[in-house]
C-alpha positions as CSV (number, residue, x, y, z in Angstrom):
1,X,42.3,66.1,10.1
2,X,39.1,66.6,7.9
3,X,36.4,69.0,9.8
4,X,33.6,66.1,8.7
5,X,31.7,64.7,11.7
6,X,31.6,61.0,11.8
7,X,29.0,58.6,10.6
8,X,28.1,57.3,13.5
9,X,27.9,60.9,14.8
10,X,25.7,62.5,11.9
11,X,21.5,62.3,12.5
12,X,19.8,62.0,9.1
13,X,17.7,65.2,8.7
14,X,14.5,64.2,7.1
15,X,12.3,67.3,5.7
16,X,8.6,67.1,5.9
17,X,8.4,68.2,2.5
18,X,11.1,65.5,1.4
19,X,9.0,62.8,3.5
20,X,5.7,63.3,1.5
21,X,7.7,63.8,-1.7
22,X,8.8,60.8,-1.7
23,X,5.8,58.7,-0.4
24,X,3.9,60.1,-3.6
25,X,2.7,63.6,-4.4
26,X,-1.1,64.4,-2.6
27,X,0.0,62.1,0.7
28,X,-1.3,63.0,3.9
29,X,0.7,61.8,6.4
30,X,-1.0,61.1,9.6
31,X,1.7,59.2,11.5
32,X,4.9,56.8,10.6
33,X,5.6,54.0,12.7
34,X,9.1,52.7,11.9
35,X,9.7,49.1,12.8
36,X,11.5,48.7,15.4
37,X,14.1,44.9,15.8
38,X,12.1,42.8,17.9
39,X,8.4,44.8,18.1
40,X,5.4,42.2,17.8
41,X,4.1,42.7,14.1
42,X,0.9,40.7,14.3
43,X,-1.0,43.1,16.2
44,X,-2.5,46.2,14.7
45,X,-1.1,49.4,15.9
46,X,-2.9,52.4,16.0
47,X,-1.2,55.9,15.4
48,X,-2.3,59.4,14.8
49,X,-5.7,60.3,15.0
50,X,-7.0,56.5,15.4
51,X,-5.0,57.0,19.0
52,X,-6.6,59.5,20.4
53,X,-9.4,59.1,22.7
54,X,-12.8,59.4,20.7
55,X,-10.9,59.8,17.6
56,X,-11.6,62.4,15.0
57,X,-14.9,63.2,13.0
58,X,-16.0,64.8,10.1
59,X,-19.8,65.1,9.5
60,X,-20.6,68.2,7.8
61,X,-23.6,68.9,10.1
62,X,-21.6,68.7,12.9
63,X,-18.7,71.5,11.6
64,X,-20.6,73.4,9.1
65,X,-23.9,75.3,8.6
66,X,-25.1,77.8,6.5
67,X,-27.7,80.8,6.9
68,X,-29.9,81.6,4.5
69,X,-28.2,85.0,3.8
70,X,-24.7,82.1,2.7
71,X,-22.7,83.1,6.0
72,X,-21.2,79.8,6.5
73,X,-20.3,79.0,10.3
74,X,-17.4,76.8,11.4
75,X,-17.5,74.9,14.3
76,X,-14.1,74.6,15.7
77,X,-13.7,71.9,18.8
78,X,-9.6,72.6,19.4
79,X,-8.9,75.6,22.0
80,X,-7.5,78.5,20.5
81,X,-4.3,80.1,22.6
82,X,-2.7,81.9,20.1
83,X,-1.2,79.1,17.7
84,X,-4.3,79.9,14.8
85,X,-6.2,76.9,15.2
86,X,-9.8,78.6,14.9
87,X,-8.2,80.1,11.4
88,X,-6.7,77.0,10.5
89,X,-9.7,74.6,10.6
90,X,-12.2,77.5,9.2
91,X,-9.3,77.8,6.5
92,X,-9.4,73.9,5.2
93,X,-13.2,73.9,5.8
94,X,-13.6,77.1,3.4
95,X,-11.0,75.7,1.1
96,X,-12.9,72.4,-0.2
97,X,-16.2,73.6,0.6
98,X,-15.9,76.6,-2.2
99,X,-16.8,79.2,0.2
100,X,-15.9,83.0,0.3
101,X,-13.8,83.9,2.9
102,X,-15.8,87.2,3.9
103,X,-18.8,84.9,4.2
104,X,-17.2,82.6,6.6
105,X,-17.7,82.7,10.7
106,X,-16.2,80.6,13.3
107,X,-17.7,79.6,16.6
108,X,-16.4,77.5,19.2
109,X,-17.8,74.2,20.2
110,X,-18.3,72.9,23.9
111,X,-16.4,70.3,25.3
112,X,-18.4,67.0,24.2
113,X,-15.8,64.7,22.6
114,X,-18.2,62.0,21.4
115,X,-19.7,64.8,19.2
116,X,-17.1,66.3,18.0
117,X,-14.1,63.5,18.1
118,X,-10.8,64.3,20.4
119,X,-10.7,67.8,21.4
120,X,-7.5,67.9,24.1
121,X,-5.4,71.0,22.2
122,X,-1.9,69.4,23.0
123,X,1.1,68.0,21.2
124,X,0.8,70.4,18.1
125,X,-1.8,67.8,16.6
126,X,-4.8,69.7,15.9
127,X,-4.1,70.0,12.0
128,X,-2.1,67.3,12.2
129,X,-4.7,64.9,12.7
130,X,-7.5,66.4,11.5
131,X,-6.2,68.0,7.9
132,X,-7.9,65.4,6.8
133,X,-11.6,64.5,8.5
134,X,-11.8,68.6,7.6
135,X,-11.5,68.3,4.3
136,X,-14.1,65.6,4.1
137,X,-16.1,67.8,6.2
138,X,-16.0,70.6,3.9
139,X,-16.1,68.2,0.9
140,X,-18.8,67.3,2.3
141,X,-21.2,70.1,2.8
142,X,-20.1,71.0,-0.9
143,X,-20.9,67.8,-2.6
144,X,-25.1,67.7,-0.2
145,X,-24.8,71.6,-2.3
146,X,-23.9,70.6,-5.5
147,X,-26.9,67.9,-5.5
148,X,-29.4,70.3,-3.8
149,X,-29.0,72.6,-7.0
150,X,-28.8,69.7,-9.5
151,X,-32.0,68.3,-8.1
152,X,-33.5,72.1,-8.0
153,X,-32.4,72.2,-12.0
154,X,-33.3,68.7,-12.6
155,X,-29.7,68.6,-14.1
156,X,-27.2,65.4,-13.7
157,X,-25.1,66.1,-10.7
158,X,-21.6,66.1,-13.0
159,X,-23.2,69.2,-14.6
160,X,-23.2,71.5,-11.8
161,X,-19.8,72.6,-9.4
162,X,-19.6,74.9,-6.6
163,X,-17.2,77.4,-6.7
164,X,-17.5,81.1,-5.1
165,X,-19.8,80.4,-2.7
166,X,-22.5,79.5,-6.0
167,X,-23.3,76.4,-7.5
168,X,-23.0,76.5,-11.4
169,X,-24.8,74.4,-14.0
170,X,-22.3,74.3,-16.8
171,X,-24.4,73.8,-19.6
172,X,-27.2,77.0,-18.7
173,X,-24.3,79.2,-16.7
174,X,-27.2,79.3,-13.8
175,X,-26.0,79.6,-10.7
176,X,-27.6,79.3,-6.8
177,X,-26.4,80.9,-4.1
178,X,-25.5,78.8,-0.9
179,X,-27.4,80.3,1.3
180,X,-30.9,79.6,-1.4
181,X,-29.5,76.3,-1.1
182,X,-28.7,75.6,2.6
183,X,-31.6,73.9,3.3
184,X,-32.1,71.5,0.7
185,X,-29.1,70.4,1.2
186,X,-29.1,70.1,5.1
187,X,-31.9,67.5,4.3
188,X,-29.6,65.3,2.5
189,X,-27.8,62.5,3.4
190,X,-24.3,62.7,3.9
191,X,-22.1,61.3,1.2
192,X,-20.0,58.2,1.5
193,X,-16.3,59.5,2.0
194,X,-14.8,56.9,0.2
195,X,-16.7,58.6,-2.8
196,X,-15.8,61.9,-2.2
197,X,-14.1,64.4,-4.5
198,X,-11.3,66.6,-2.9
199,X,-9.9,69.3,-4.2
200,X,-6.4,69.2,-5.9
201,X,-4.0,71.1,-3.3
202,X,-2.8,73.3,-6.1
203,X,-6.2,74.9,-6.5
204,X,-6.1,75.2,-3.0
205,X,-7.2,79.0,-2.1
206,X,-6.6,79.6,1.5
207,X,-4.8,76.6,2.9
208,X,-0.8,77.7,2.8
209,X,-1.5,81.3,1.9
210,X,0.2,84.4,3.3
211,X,-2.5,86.7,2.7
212,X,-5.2,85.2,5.4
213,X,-5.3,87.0,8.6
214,X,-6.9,85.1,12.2
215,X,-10.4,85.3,12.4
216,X,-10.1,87.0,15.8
217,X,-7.2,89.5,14.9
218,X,-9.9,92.5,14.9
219,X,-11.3,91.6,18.6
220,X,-8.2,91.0,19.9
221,X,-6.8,94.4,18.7
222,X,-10.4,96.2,19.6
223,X,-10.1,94.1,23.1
224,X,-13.7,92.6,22.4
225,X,-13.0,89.3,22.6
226,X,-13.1,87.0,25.5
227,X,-10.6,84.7,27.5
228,X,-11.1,82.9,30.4
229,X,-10.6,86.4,32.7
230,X,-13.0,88.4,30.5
231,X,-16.4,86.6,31.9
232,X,-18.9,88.0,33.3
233,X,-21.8,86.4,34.6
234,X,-25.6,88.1,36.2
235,X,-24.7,87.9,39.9
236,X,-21.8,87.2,40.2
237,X,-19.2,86.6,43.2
238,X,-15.1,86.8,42.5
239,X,-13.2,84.4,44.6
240,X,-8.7,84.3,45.0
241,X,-7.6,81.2,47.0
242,X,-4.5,80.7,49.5
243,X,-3.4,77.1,48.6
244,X,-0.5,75.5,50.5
245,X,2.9,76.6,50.1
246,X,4.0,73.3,49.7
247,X,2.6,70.4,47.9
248,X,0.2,67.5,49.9
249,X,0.2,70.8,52.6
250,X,-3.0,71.7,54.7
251,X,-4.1,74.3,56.8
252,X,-3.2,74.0,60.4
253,X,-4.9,76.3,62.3
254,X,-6.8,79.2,60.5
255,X,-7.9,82.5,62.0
256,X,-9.8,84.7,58.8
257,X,-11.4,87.7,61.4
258,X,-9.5,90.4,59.9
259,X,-9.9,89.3,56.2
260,X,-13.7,89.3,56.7
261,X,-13.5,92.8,58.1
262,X,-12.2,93.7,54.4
263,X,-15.3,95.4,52.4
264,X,-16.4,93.8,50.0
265,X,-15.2,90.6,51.3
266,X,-18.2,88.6,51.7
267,X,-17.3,84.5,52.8
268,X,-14.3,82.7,53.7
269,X,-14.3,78.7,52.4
270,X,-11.7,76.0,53.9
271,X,-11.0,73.4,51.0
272,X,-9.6,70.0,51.9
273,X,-6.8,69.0,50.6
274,X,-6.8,66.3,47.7
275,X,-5.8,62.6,48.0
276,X,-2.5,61.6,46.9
277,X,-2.1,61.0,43.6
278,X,-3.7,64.4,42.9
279,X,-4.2,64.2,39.0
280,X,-5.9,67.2,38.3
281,X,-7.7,67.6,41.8
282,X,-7.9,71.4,43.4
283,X,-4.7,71.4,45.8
284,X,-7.3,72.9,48.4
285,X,-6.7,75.8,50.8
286,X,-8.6,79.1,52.1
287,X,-10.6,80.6,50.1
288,X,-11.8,84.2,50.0
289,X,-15.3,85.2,47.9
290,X,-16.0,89.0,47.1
291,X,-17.5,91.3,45.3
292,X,-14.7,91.9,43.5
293,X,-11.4,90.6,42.7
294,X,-9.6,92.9,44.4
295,X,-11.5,92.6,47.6
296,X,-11.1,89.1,47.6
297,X,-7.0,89.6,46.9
298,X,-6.9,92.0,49.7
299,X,-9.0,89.7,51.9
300,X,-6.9,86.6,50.9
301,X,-3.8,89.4,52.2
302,X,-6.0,89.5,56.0
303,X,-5.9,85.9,56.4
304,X,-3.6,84.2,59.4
305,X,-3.2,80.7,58.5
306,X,-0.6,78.2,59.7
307,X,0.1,75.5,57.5
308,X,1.0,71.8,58.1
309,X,3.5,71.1,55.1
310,X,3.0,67.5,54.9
311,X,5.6,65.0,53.4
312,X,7.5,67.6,51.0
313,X,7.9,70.1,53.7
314,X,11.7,69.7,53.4
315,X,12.1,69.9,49.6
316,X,14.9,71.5,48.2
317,X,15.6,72.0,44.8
318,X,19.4,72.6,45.5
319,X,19.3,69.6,47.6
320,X,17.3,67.3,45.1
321,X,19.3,68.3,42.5
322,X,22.6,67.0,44.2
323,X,20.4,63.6,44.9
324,X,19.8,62.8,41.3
325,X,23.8,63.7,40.4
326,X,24.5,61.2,43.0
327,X,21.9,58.7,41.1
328,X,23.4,58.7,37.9
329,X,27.2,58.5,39.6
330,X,25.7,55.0,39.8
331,X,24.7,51.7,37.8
332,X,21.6,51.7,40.0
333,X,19.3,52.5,37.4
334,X,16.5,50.5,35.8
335,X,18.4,49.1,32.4
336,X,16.2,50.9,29.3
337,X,18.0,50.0,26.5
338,X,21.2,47.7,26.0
339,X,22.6,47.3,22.7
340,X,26.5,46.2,22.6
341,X,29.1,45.8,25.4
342,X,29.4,49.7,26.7
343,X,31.7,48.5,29.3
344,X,34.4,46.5,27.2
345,X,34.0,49.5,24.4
346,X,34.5,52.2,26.6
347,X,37.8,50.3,28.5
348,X,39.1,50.1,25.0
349,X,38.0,53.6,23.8
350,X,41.2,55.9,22.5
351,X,38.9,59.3,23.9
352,X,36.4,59.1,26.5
353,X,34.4,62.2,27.4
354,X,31.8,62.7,30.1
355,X,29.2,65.5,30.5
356,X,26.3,66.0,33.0
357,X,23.1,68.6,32.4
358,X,20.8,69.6,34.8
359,X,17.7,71.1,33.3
360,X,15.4,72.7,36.5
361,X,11.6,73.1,36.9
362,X,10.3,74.7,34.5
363,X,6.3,76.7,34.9
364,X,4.7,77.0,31.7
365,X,3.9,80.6,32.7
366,X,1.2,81.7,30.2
367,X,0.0,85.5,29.9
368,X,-2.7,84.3,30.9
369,X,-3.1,82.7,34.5
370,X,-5.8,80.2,35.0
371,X,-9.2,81.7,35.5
372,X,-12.6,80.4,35.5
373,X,-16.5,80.9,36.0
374,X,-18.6,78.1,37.3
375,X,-22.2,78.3,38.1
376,X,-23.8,75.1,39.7
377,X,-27.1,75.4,40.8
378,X,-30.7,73.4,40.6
379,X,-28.6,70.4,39.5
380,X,-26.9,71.4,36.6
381,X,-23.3,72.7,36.0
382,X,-22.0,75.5,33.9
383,X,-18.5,76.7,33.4
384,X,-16.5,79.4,31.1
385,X,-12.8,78.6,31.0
386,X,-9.7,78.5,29.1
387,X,-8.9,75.3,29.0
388,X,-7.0,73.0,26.7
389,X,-9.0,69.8,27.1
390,X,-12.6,70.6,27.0
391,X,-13.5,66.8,27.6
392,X,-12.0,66.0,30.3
393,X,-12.9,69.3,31.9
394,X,-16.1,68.0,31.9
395,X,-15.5,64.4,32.7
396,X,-13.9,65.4,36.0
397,X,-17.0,68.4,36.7
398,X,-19.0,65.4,36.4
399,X,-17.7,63.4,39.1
400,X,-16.7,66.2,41.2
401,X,-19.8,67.8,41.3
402,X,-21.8,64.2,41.2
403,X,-23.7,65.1,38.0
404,X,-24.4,63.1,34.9
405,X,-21.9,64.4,31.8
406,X,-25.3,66.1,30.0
407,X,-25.9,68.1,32.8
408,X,-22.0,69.7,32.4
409,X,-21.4,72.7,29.8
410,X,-17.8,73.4,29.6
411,X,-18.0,76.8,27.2
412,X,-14.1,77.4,26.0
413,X,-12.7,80.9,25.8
414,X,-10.0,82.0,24.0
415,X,-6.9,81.6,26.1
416,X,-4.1,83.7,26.6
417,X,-1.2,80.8,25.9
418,X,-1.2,77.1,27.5
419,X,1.4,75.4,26.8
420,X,-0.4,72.3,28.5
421,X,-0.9,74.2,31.7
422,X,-4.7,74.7,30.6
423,X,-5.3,70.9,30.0
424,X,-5.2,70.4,34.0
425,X,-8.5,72.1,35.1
426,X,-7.9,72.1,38.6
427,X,-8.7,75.5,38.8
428,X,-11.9,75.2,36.8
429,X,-13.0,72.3,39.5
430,X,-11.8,75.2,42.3
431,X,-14.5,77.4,40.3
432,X,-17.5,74.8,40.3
433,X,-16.7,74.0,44.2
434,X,-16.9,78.1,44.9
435,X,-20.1,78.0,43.4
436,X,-21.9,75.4,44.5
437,X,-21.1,76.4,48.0
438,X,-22.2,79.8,47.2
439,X,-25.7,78.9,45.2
440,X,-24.4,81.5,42.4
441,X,-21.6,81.9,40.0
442,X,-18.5,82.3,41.2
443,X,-15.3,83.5,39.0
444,X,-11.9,82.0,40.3
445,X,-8.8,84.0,39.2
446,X,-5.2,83.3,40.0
447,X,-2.5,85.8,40.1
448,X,0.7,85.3,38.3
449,X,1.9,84.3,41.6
450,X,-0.2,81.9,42.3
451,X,0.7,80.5,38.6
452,X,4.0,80.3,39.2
453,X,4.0,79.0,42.6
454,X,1.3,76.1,42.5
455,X,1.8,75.1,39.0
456,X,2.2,71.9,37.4
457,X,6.1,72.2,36.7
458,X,7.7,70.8,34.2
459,X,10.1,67.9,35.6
460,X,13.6,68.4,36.8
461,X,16.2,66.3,35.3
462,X,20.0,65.4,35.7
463,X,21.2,64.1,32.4
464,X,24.9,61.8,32.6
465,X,26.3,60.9,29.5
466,X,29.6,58.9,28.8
467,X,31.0,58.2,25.3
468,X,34.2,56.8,24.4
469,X,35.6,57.4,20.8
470,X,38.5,55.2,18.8
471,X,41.6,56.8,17.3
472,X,39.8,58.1,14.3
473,X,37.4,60.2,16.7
474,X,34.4,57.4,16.1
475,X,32.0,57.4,18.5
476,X,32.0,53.2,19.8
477,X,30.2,53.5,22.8
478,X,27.4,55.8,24.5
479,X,26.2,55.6,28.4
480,X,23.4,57.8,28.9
481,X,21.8,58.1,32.6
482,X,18.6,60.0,33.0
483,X,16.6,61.0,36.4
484,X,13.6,62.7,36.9
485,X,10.6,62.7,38.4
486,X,7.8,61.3,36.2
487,X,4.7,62.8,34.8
488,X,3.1,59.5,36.1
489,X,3.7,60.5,39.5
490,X,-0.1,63.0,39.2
491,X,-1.7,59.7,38.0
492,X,-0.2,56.7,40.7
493,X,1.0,56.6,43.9
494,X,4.8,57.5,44.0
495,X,6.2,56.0,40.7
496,X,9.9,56.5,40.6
497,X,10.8,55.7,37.2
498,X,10.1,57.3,34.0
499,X,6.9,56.0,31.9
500,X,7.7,54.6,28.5
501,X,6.6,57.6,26.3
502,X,8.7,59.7,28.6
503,X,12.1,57.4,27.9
504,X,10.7,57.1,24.2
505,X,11.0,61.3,23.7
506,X,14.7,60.9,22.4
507,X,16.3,57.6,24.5
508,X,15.3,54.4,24.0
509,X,14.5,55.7,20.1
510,X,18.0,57.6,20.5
511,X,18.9,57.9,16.2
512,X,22.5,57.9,16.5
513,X,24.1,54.7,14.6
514,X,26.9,53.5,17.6
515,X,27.5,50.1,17.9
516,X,27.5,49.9,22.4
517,X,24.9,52.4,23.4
518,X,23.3,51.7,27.0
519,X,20.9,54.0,28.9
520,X,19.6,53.6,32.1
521,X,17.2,55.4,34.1
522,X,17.8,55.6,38.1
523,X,14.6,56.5,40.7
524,X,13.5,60.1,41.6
525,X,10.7,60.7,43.5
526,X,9.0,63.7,43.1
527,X,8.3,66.4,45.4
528,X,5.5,68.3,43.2
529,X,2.8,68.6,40.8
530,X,4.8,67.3,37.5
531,X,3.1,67.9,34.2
532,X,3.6,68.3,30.7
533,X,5.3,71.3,29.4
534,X,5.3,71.9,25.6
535,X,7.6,68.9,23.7
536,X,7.9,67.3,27.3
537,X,10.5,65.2,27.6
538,X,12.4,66.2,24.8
539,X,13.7,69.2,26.4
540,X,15.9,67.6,28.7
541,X,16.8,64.5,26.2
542,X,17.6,66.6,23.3
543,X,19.4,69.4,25.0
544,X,21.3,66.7,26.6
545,X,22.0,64.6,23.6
546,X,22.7,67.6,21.3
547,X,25.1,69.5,23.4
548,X,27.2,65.8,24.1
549,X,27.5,65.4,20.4
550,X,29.3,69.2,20.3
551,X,31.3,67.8,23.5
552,X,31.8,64.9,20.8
553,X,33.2,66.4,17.8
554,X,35.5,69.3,19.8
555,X,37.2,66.1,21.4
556,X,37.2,65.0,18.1
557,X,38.9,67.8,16.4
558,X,35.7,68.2,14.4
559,X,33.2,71.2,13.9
560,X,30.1,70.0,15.4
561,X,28.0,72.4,13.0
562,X,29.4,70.3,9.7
């Protein structure tokens, strides 16, 4: 029997590099929607960048500015937690802009998303969607250069071209430095970017090189840079919070006499639980303000509290996971995808094979725990954090402090890994609600146990899948049955069902070619804060999917690595 998987069995593996090949050499590919049989086509669809809330920018005077000694200054609006992007941007910036590297800074913009476009740091789409409105930017700022000098020269502006951090005139060999011409240029209008000229990606001098370190290797080796656990603020209070052991939990009955005899412990703060669905709402609790963290940690030790648990007081993982095996025993589920006659083709099948995976909670569990400084006073509100998603940071400061947006600064730190933990700022609100009640700032740190208990886990799942296979070990039919609680569940009132992008992550757009494929998606309720984990619900599909096609070909005869 030949060792070759079968058609219907093989995925086609599509490289990036082959992708843009063959769409035409200098694509940018932002996003490739594949028509699916059946999708409305006279509607305009928007994908990539045009998707995101606020969209993407690329005014020069927004990302770029120059001193007049030339050092050029990027303004970087994605949060930095260790994947490059403050190097990145500064990188395709520099690149089309013309500027020396050892003349180029970065600085971190606040979160204000009609300023700077979309700023939430998750799905690995940062240079993915703005590759390009950075390159204009830096195109940009060049071009506004190249005329300042021609206009200084009184030269045609095809005579002159920036290049290592000067403008030349070709015909005289003058050149201009671009700090001589900053502000000339600043006073210009800002080119059409239909009109602009970009840079040919094989004169490209930083963008894809090996020899460009991160701009903030040398503070983060010397320790002088700052995440979200490194501020410091003039009068400053430190505050730890005990938070219910159980989600939708509440303190009872509270008795905090001995943790105010702690020294150094200076206040103890009840804060109510939130309504149910949560979203990115505190989860409320005791909380004990210091002088320093580890007063408040030791005071937070003093406290007696006795909890109510609420509605998810019995919740057990064990026990839940042997709930959703029972679900997908069952037809019960909501019917996702139907293509075929699973049933007849799987009665008729010559092999059939059957495999279950249960994938558990998972915390994202960054170096980093959440922390946060907040200062609210004489009606304004100021916070330091790491956080993922500037934006909304602020959008939900806003409301929970009962401020207008202009009076919220949300300053973002570096941040010791995310993962999409650092997108939910509960703990930044926790922060601002400290502070107000204390009239100064307040910084709100949680231990790695506190991370790791009251996080927003990734979902548990069961994953069923059935396949039957004809004599010649061809896959004919596929049943796949997926439960888990849904990331919907922090947004509305007890959904039981998976949302649409969820099921999209590697179901209903499933690749493999099989004639009788059916999936099916039975309820689970969930029993805590569910969020997104990096490539969300691909973990349990794919793991699933992958490790049934290896079930596959070994029932096949077949190497499943061919």
């Amino acid at each position: 029997m030949s060792n070759r998987v079968p058609e219907s069995l093989r995925i086609a593996n599509v490289s990036r590099r082959s992708l843009l090949l063959g769409m035409g050499a200098g694509s940018l590919v932002l996003a490739i929607g594949l028509p699916r049989p059946g999708r409305a086509q006279d509607a305009p669809v928007q994908f990539g960048a045009d998707a995101m809330p606020n969209g993407w920018r690329d005014d020069p005077n927004v990302f770029v500015s120059i001193a007049e000694d030339g050092i050029v200054t990027v303004t970087v609006h994605r949060s930095e937690m260790g994947q490059g992007v403050r190097t990145s941007i500064a990188m395709v910036v520099a690149d089309e802009l013309e500027a020396e590297w050892d003349m180029v800074r970065v600085t971190q913009a606040p979160g204000n998303e009609p300023r700077y476009g979309n700023q939430d740091t998750d799905g690995s789409r940062s240079l993915r969607h703005f590759f390009g409105p950075m390159r204009r930017a830096g195109a940009s700022a060049r071009t506004m250069l190249e005329q300042a000098a021609a206009e200084a020269w009184d030269v045609p502006l095809s005579e002159v071209r920036a290049e290592g951090h000067v403008v030349r005139h070709a015909g005289s060999d003058r050149t201009m430095g671009f700090g001589e011409l900053a502000a000339k240029a600043a006073a210009l209008p800002v080119p059409d970017r239909e009109g602009l000229r970009l840079k040919d990606p094989a004169t490209f001098r930083y963008v894809g090189k090996a020899d460009i370190g991160l701009v903030d290797n040398d503070d983060i080796t010397r320790g002088t840079t700052t995440y979200g656990i490194d501020v410091r603020r003039e009068g400053m209070l430190y505050a730890v919070i005990a938070r219910p052991p159980v989600f939708g939990g509440s303190v009872a009955s509270l008795d905090d006499s001995a943790a105010l005899q702690v020294p150094g412990v200076e206040r103890i703060v009840r804060l109510d639980p939130p309504a149910i669905p949560a979203e990115f709402q505190p989860l409320g609790g005791v909380a004990v303000i210091a002088r320093n963290t580890w007063a408040a940690i030791k005071g937070r030790e003093a406290l007696v509290i006795e909890w109510e648990d609420g509605p998810h007081a019995a919740y057990s993982s064990d026990d839940f996971r042997a709930e959703l095996e029972a679900a997908v025993q069952t037809g019960d589920g909501k019917l996702i995808l139907n293509r075929g006659d699973v049933a007849a083709a799987l009665a008729e099948a010559e092999t059939r094979v059957v495999a279950e995976y249960y994938i558990p909670h998972l915390a994202q569990a960054p170096m980093e725990p959440p922390a946060a400084v907040a200062d609210v006073r004489d009606g304004s509100c100021e916070v330091w954090a790491c956080v993922q998603a500037p934006q909304v940071t602020r959008l939900r400061l806003a409301q929970r402090m009962e401020l207008p947006e202009e009076d919220v600064t949300v300053n973002v730190t570096l941040l010791g890994g995310g993962f999409g933990r650092k997108s939910k700022p509960d703990f930044v609100l926790e922060a601002a609600i400290l502070s107000r009640e204390m009239g100064a700032p307040v910084k709100l740190t949680w231990t790695r146990e506190d991370d790791l208990h009251h996080s927003y886990y990734h979902t548990v799942s069961v994953e069923r899948l059935e396949a039957g296979l004809d004599a010649q070990g061809k896959a004919v039919a596929w049943l796949h049955r997926t439960a888990a609680p849904t990331i919907g569940s922090i947004f509305a009132p007890d959904p039981k069902e998976k949302l649409p992008f969820e099921l999209g992550m590697g179901l209903t757009n499933m690749p493999l070619d099989i004639p009788n494929v059916r999936a099916e998606n039975p309820q689970a309720p969930a029993h805590v804060r569910i969020g997104w984990y990096r490539s969300v619900s691909n973990i349990p599909h794919a793991f699933a999917i992958q490790s049934f096609i290896a079930e596959l070909a070994a029932a096949a005869g077949r190497d499943p690595l061919e």
